[in-house]
C-alpha positions as CSV (number, residue, x, y, z in Angstrom):
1,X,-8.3,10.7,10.4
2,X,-10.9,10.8,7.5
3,X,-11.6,6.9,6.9
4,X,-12.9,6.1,3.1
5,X,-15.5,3.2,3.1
6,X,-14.0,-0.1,2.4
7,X,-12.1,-1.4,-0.5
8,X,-13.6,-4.9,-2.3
9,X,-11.0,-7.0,-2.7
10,X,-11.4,-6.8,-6.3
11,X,-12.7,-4.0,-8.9
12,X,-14.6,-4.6,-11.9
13,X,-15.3,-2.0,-14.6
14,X,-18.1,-0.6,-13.2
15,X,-16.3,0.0,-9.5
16,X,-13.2,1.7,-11.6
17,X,-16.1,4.1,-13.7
18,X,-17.6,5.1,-10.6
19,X,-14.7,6.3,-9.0
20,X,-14.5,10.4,-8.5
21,X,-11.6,12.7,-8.0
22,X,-8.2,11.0,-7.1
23,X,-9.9,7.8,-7.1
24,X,-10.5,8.0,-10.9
25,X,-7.0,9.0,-12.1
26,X,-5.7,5.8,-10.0
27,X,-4.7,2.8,-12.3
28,X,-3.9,0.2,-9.5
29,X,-5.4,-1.3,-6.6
30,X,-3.6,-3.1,-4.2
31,X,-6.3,-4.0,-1.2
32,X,-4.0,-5.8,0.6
33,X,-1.4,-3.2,1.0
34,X,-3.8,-0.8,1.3
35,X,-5.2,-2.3,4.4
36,X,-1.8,-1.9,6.3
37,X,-1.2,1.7,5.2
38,X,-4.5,2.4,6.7
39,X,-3.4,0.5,9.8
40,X,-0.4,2.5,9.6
41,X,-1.9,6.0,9.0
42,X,-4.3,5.5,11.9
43,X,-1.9,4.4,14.7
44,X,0.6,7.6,13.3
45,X,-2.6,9.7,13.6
46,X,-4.1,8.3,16.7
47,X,-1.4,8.9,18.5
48,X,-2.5,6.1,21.4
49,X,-2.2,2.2,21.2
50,X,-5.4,0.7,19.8
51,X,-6.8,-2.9,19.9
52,X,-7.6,-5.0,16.7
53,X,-11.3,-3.9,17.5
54,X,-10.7,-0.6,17.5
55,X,-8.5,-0.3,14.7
56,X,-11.7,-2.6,12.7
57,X,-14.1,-0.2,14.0
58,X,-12.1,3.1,13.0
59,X,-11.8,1.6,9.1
60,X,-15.1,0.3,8.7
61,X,-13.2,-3.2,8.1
62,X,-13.6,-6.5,10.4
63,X,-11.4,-7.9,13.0
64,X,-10.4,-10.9,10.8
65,X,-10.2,-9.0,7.7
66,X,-7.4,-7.7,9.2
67,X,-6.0,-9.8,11.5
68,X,-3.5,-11.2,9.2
69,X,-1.9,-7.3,8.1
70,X,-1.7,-6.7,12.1
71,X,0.1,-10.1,12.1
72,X,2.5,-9.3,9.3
73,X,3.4,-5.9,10.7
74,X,4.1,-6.7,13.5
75,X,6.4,-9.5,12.4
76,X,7.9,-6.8,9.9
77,X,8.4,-4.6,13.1
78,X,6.3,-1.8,12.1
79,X,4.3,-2.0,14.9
80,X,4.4,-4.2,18.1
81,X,2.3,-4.7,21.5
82,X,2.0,-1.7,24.1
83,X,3.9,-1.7,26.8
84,X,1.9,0.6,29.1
85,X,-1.8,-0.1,27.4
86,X,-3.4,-2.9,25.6
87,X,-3.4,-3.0,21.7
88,X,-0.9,-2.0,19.4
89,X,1.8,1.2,18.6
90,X,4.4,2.0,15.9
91,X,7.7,1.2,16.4
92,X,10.6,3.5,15.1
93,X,10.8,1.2,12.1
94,X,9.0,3.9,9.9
95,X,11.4,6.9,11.0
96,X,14.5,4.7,11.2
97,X,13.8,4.0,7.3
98,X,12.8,8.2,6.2
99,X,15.8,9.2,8.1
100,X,18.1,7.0,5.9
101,X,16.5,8.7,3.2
102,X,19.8,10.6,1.1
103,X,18.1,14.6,1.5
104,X,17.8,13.7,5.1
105,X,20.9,12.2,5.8
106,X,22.8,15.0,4.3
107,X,20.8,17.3,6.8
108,X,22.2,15.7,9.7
109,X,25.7,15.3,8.7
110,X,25.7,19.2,8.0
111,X,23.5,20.1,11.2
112,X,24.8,18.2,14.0
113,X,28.1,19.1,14.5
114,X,27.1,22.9,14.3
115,X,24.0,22.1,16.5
116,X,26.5,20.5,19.4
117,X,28.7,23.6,19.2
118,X,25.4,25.9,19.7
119,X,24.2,23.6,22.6
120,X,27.8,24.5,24.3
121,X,27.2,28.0,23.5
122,X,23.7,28.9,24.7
123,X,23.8,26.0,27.4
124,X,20.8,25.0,26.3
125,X,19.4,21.8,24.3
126,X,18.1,22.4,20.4
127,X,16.3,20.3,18.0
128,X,15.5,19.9,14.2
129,X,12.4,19.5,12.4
130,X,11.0,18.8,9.1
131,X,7.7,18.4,7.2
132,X,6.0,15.1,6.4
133,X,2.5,16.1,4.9
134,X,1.0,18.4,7.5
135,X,2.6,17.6,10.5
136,X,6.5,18.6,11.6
137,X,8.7,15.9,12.7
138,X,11.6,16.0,14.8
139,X,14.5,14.3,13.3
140,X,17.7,15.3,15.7
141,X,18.2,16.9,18.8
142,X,21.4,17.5,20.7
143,X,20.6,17.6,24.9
144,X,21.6,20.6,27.4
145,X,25.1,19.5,28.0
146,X,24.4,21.5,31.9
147,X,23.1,19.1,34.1
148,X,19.6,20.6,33.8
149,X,17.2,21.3,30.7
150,X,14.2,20.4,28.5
151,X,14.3,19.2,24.8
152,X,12.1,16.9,22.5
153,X,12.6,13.6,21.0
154,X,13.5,12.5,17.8
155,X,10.0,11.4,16.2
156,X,8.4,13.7,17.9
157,X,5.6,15.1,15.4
158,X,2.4,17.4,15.7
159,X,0.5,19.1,13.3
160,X,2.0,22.0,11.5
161,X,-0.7,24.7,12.9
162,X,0.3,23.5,16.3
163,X,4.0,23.5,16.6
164,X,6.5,27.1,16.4
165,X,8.6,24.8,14.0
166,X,5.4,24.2,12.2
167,X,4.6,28.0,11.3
168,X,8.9,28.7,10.6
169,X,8.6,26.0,8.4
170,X,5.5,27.2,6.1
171,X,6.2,30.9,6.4
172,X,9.9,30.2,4.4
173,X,7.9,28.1,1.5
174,X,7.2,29.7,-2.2
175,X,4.2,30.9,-2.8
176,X,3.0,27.4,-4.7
177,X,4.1,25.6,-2.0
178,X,2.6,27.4,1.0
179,X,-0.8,26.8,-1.5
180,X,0.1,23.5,-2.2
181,X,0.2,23.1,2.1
182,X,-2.6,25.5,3.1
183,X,-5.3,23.5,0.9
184,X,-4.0,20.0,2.7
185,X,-4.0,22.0,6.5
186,X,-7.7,23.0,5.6
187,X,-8.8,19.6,5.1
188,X,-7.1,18.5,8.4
189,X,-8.0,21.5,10.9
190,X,-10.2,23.3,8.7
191,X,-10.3,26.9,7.2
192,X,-10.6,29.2,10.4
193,X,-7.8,27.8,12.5
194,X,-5.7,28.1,9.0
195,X,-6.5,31.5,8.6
196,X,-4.6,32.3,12.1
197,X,-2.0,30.5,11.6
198,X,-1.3,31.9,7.9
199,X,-1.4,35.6,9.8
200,X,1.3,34.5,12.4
201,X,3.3,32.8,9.3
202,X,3.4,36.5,7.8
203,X,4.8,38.1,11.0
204,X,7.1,35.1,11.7
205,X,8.8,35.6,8.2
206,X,9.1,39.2,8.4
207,X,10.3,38.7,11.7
208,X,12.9,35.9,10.2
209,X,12.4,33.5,13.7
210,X,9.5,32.4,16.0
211,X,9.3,33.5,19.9
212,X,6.6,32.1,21.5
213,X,5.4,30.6,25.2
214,X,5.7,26.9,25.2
215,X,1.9,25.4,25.4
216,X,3.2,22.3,27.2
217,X,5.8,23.0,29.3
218,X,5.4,26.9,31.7
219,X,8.5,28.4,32.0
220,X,10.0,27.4,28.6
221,X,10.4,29.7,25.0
222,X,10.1,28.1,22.1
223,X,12.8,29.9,19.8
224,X,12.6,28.9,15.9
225,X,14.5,29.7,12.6
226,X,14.5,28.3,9.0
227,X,17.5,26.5,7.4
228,X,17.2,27.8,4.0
229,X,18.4,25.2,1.3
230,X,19.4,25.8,-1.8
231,X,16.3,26.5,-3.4
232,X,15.5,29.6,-1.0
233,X,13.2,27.9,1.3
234,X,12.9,25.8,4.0
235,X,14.5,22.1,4.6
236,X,13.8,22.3,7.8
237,X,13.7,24.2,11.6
238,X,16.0,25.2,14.4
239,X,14.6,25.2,17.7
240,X,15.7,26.0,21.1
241,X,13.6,25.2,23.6
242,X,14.8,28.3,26.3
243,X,14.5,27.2,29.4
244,X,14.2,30.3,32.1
245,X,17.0,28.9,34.9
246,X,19.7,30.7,37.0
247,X,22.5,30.9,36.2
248,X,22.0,31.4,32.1
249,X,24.8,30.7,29.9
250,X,23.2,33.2,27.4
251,X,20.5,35.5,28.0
252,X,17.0,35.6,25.4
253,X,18.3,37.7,23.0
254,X,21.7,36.7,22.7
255,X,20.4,32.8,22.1
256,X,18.3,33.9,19.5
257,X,21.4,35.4,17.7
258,X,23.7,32.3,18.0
259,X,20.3,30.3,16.6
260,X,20.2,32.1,13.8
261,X,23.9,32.4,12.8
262,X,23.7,28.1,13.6
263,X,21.1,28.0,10.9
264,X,22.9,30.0,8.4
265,X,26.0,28.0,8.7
266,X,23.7,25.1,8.8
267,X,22.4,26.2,5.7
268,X,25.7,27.1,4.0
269,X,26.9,23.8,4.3
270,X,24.3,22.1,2.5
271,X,24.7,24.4,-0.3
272,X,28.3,23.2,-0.6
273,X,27.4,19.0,-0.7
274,X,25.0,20.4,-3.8
């Protein structure tokens, strides 16, 4: 995470006049609330629990300038001690208020039921992702209903450029919006790894779905397709994570079909609560 230097508490005309870029188009300052996005970026980012002192050293900020926002989040219940690790982690507070978000809640009420019927079909578990700046974030899954199988968690989130959902959903964006995304992806993983994953956006949307080789797991396929709302691109990703196992319900290329015709009706049915 790219840490700017340290906010004064207070700005006088000559901190607002020297302000560049974004800075100088900003009419408000809130340092206070500030601090605790930072806090809150930098656990989301970091990925591990991290101590007061570290979180102080990471933001350039001291321990007790920010003991008191590590206090009141955590009595909020945005974050809370590690269980396995010193320091401190988000909770699910965070995704348990974007998923009641109205768009998002209409996605699930159209997706699930269609997504269980696919799990029964292909005998294996899928999931559903969506953007949040320039990662993908699972948001539902519905498990192998076999005794057996792998799938992800809701909350689950990597960067864009890393995950198959990631390159579905960019290669089914406009034009603006795949710009709008690649300038944001270069100033997180930089122009060269962009550059490759733009090329395998082109093929995935000629394509119309994502095959590739899990990079965590041997043995399982990712398989990924758009929903397509109403505006033509994409809300979000259906994935199957294709597990090889004997005896399959479905084989590949049959599983890829049923994903596809899932995320149609998927889609169809948000066009109809327009």
């Amino acid at each position: 995470m790219t840490v700017d230097a340290p906010l004064p508490d207070l700005d006088t005309p000559d901190d607002l006049a020297a302000d560049s870029g974004a800075e100088a188009v900003r009419k408000y300052r809130a340092p206070a609330l500030e601090k605790g996005l930072d806090i809150l970026e930098l656990l989301a980012s970091h990925g591990m629990p991290m101590t007061p002192s570290q979180i102080s050293a990471r933001l350039g900020r001291s321990v007790s300038e920010l003991f008191r926002m590590i206090q009141v989040l955590e009595f909020r219940g945005y974050i809370a001690p590690a269980t396995t690790a010193d320091g401190y982690e988000l909770t699910n507070k965070l995704f348990t208020l974007g998923m009641a978000r109205a768009p998002v809640r209409t996605l699930l009420e159209a997706a699930l039921p269609l997504m269980r019927d696919l799990t029964l079909a292909i005998g294996q578990s899928c999931h559903l992702a969506v953007a949040s700046d320039d990662q993908m974030v699972v948001v539902a899954r519905i498990e192998n209903p076999g005794h057996l199988g792998f799938s992800v968690r809701p909350g689950y989130h990597r960067s864009l450029v890393e995950a198959t959902s990631g390159v579905v959903l960019y290669a089914f964006q406009s034009p603006d919006t795949q710009a709008v995304w690649r300038a944001m992806l270069e100033r997180a993983v930089g122009t060269d790894r962009v550059a490759r994953f733009i090329d395998r956006a082109g093929a995935v949307r000629a394509r119309g779905y994502e095959q590739a080789a899990s990079d965590y797991v041997m043995g399982v396929m990712d398989l990924s397709t758009p929903v397509i709302g109403p505006t033509g691109a994409a809300v979000a990703a259906l994935t199957v994570p294709f597990v090889q196992h004997t005896p399959l319900v479905r084989p590949l290329a049959d599983t890829i079909g049923l994903l596809q015709t899932t995320a149609r009706q998927i889609a169809g049915e948000l066009t109809e609560r327009v």
